[in-house]
Structures are given as C-alpha cells and as structure tokens.
C-alpha positions in Angstrom: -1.9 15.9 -2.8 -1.1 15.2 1.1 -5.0 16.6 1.8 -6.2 14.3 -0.7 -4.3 11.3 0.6 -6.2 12.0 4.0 -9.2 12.9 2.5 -9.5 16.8 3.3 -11.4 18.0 0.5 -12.0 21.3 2.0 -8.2 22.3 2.1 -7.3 20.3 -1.4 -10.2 22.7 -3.3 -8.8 25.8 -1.6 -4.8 25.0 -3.1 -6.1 23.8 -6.1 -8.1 27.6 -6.5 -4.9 29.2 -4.9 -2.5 27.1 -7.1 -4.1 28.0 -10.1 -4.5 31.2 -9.2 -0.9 32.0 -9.2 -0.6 30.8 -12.5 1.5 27.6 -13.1 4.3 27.1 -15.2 4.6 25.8 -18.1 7.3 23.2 -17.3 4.9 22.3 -14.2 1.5 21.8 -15.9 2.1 17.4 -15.0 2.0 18.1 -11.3 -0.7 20.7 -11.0 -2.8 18.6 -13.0 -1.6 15.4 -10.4 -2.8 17.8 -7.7 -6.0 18.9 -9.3 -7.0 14.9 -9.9 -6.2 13.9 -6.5 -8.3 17.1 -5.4 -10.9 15.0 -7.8 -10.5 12.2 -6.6 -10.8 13.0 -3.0 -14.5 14.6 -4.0 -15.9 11.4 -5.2 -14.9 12.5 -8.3 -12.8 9.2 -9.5 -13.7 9.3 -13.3 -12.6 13.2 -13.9 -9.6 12.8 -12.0 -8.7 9.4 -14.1 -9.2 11.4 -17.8 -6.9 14.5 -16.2 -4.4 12.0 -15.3 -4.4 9.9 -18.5 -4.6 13.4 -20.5 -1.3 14.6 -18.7 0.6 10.9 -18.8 0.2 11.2 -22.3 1.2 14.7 -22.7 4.1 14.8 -20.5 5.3 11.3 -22.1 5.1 13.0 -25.5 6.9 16.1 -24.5 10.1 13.8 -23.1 9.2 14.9 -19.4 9.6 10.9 -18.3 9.5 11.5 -14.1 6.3 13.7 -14.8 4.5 11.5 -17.2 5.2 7.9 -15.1 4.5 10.2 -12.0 1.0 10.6 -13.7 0.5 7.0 -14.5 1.4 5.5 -11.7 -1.5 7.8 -10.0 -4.0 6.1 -12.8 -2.8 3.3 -11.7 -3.3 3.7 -7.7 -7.0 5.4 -8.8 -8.1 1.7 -10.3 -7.0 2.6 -13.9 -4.2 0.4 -14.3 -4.9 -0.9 -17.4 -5.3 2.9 -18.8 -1.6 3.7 -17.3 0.2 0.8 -18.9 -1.2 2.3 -22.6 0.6 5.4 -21.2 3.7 3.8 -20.4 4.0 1.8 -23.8 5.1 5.4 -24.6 8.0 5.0 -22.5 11.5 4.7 -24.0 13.5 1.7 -22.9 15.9 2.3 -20.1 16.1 4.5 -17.0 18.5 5.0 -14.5 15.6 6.5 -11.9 15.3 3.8 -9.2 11.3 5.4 -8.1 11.2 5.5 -12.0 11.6 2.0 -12.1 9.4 1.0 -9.0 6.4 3.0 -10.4 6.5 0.8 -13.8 6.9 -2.3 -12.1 3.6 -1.2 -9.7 1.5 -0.2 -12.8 2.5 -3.6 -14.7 2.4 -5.5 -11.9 -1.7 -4.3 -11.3 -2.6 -4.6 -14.3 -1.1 -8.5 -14.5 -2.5 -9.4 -11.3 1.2 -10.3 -10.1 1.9 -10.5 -6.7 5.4 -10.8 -7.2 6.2 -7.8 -8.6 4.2 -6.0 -7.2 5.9 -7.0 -4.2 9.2 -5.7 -5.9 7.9 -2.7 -6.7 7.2 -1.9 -3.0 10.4 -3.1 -1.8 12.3 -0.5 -4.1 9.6 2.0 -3.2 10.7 1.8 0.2 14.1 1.8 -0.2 13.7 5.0 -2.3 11.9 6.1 0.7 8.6 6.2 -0.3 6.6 4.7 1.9 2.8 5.5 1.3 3.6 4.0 -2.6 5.4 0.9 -0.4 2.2 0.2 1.5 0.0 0.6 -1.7 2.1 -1.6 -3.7 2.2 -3.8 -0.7 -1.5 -3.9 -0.1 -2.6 -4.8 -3.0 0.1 -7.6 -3.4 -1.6 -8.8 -0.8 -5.3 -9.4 -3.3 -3.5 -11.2 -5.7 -1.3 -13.4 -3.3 -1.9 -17.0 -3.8 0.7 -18.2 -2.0 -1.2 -19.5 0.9 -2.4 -18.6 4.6 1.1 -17.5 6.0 2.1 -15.6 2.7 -0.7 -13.3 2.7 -0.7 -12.6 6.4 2.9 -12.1 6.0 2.2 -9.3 3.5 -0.3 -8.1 5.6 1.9 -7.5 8.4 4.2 -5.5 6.0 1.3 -3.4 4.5 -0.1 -2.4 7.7 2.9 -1.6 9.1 4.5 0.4 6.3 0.7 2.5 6.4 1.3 3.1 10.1 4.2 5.4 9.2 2.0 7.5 6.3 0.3 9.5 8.9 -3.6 8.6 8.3 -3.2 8.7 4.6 -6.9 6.7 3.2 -5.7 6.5 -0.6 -8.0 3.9 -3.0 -5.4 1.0 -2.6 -5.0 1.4 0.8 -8.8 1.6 1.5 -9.5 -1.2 -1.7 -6.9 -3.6 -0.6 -7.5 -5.9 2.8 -4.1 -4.9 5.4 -6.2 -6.3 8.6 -4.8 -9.0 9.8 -6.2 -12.3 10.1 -7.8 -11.8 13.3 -7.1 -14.3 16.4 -9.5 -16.0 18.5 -10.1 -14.9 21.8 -8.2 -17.8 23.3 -5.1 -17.8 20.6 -5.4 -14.3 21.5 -4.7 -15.0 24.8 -2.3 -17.7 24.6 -0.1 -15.5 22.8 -0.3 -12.7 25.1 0.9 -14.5 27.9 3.9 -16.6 25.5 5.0 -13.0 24.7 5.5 -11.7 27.4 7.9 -15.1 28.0 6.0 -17.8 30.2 6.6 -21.5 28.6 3.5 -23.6 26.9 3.5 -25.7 30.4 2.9 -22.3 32.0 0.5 -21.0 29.8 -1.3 -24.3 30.2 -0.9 -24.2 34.0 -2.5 -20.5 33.5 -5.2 -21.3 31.9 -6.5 -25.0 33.1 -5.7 -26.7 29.7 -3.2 -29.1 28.0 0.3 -28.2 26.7 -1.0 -29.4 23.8 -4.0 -27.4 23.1 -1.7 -24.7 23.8 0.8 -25.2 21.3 -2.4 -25.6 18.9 -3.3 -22.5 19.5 -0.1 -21.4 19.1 0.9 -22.7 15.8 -3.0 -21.3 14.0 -1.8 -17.7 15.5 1.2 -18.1 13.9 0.1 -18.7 10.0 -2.2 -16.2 10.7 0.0 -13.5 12.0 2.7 -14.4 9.2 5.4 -15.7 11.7 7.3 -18.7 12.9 8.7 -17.8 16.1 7.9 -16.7 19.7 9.8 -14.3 20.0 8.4 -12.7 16.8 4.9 -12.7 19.0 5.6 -9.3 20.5 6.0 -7.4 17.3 3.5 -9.0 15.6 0.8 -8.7 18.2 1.8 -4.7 18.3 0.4 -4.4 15.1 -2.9 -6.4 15.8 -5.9 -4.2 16.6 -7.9 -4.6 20.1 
C-alpha cells in the first residue's frame, strides 16, 4: 500500500504478483485484497479497486473480523466511495473500544455528511493514534466542506498541509482531491510579513519599504486570515509552510 500511496505502480504490481504468489492466508484475505485495490487504484483503475473493497468490507464485516472490514471501508471511503462504505458499516455492531476503529467511522460518516466537524474529529484521533497520512486526509477534506469562513479554512489548511509534510510524498485521492494550498499572499503582504518575522516593528517595516504604518498593518491583518493566524510571532511558522 505505501507504493500506491506515492503512486509507484511498477513496484505495487510486482508485490501484489509476489504476494499472491506465496499464497495468502485465509485469516488475511481483507488486507491482500486492501493491497490489491490500492495496487488498482494507483493504475487508474478507481472503479475495480472500489468493488474489491466493498466486496471485502462486506465479507470481513460478516465474518466478525471488525478492524479488517472498517479498515476496508474506510479505503472506499478515501477512494470517493463514501456513501458505498457507510452501507458497509451499517453492518457494524454497536460499540468498540479501538480508538483508530473509531476515528475511521467518524471519517466515512463524516464524508458522506459533508461535516466538517467531524471530520475534523476524526483526524484529531487519527493523529493521536498516530496515523498521520489518514490525519491529513481527514483534515484535507474537512477543509471542502468548511464553512466557517476565511480564517477557519486556512486554518485547516495549515494543519492539512502540515500533517502531509510528514507522510513522505504520499499523493492519495483525498490528498490530491482536497485543496491544502494555502491561500496565497500578495507579493507585498508577502513581504511585509517577511520582514515582521523576522522581528522589525510596523514603523520599521514602513520605514523599509517607503509606506504608511497603516498600510502596513493592512497588509498585515489580510495575511493573517489568510494564513489562519492571529499573531506575529505565529508569522514564522506559518510562513515555513507557505510555498515560494
């Protein structure tokens, strides 16, 4: 699945031939066929790897193998089949003590709702479960059905790009789907900022630059609701993450 998430196709058909190969168990049919859709999926081939999925959600479900069959769903889910996964999970008994259990639920229902909010949740309990791709996902596409204004969604934008910085060039659908990019700064709130970051006042950025304190502090306070911040000294951080 890790060639899939960064889109080598080559290597994800040579496991899958070698995986299957080998012969897999019984007990471990649910994540070879996971492998083999993402191994689909990374070929272009979305809709085969979405009936594979569904097919082994359902069986896994029906066999009592609840990590495998959610595990399956919530990878309909993240291959734009969300609606498809929460049939799946109406399967589910009631109750879990799993934590990632729980997170990947709340990520399928909260994409098929449309809800921002718990979708949000769900990537706040993937990332405290340590899973940080599904925390970016979860995040990112929060962010398209955020309604919460300028500074909300750049705020979740901030989070989403900077919880995919640390998955290593994975490209999977909700990352790729889902806007993370910053809203981007002008050239001149780019510069302001640069210059307030690195600790000069508004009177010296205006001295700087030959313009008022005021137009300065402007500039300021746009980059800010764009950048999802509040503060100076959050400028640093925030600019880190900005592209160019």
């Amino acid at each position: 699945m890790c060639a899939a998430y960064l889109g080598d196709v080559p290597t994800c058909e040579q496991v899958i031939e070698q995986l299957y190969g080998l012969g897999v168990p019984e007990d471990y049919t649910a994540l070879a066929d996971r492998a083999h859709a993402w191994s689909l999926a990374a070929a272009g081939r979305a809709g085969d790897a979405v009936e594979r999925l569904r097919r082994s959600a359902t069986h896994a479900l029906a066999a009592g193998q609840l990590a495998f069959g959610v595990a399956a769903a919530h990878d309909l889910a993240r291959l734009g089949a969300a609606s498809a996964a929460a049939v799946c999970l109406d399967e589910l008994p009631a109750g879990t003590d799993s934590p990632l259990l729980r997170a990947r639920v709340s990520y399928v229902r909260g994409l098929e709702a449309g809800d921002a909010r718990l979708l949000t949740a769900a990537s706040s309990a993937f990332e405290s479960a340590g899973a940080l791709l599904y925390a970016a996902e979860a995040t990112a596409q929060a962010l398209r059905y955020q309604r919460g204004g300028t500074r909300a969604a750049a705020a979740l934008s901030t989070r989403a790009r900077a919880l995919a910085a640390s998955c290593e060039g994975a490209v999977t659908p909700p990352l790729a789907d889902a806007v993370v990019q910053a809203m981007p700064l002008t050239r001149r709130e780019r510069e302001v900022c640069l210059l307030v970051a690195r600790g000069m006042s508004s009177r010296a950025v205006a001295e700087a630059l030959t313009v008022s304190v005021r137009t300065v502090d402007n500039h300021l306070y746009s980059a800010y609701a764009k950048l999802g911040i509040s503060r100076r000294d959050e400028l640093a951080d925030a600019l880190g993450s900005q592209p160019g």
